[in-house]
C-alpha positions in Angstrom: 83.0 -143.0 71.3 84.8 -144.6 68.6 82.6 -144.8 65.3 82.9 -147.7 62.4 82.1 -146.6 58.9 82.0 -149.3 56.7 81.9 -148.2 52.9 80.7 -150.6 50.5 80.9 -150.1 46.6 78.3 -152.7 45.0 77.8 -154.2 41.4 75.6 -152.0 39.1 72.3 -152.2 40.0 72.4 -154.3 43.2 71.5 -152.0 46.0 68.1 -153.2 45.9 68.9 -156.6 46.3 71.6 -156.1 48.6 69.0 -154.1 51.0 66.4 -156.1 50.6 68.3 -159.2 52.0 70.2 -157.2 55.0 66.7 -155.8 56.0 65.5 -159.4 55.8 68.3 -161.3 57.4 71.7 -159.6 58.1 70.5 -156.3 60.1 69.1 -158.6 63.1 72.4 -160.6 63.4 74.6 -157.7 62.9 72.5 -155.7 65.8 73.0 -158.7 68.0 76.5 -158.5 68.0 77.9 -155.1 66.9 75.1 -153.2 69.0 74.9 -149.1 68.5 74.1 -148.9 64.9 74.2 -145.2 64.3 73.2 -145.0 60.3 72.8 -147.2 57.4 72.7 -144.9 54.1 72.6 -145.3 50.2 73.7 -143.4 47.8 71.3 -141.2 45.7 74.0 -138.5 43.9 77.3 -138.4 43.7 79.4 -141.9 43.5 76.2 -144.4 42.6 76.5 -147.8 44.2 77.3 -147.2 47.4 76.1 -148.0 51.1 77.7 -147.0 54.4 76.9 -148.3 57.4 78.2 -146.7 60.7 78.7 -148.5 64.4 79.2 -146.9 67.3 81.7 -148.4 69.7 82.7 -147.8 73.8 86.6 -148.7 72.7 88.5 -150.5 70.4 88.4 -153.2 72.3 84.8 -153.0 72.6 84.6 -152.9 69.0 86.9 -156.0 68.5 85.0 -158.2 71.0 82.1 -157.6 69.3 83.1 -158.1 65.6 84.9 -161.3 66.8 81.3 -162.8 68.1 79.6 -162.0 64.6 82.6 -163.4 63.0 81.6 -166.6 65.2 77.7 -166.5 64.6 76.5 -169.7 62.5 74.0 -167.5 61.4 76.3 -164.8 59.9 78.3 -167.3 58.1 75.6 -168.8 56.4 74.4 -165.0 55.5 77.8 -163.4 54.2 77.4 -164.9 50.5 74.5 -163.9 50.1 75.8 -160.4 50.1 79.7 -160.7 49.1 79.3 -161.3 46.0 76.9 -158.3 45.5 80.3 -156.2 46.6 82.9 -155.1 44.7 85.0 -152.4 46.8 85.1 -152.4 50.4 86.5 -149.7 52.7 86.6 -149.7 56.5 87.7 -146.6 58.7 87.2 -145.6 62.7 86.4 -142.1 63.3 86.2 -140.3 66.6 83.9 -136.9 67.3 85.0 -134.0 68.2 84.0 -132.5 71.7 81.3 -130.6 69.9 79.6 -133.1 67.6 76.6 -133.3 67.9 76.7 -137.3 68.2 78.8 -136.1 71.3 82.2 -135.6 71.2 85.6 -137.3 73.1 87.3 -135.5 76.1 90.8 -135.2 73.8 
């Protein structure tokens, strides 16, 4: 299983806002697409204004298919400004598990 974490740094002050419309809008439309959405965090201590957002994939391939159709959702489009200007930083990285995580692991 591949993993997506998605790392979002946001203005001061907007994680409420930012939440607040992705629990309202974006979450459903994401879900439709990306599928396995393993966590979706804030950040309480340590670096303030963050959120991280992990998807679980099959494949790469898997994972592109499936970020292509969001990219192609009407519904997306119309809902990406209301949260890009809220961000300031983004990071994206794929992770795999080891054999003994406990999210279950890859054979190599």
């Amino acid at each position: 299983m591949f993993y997506e974490i998605r790392t979002y740094r946001l203005k001061n002050g907007a994680i409420p806002a930012y939440l607040k419309v992705v629990e309202e809008e974006g979450i459903a439309i994401q879900r439709k697409h990306l599928g396995e959405l393993v966590a979706y965090f804030f950040s309480e201590i340590g670096p303030i204004n963050e959120i991280v957002h992990i998807w679980a994939y099959p494949s790469l391939d898997e994972r592109e298919r499936r970020r292509a159709a969001l990219m192609e959702d009407p519904d997306w489009q119309a809902f990406l400004p209301k949260i890009r200007d809220l961000i300031e930083v983004a990071d994206n990285k794929i992770m795999r598990s080891a054999r003994f995580s406990p999210l279950g692991g890859c054979a190599s």
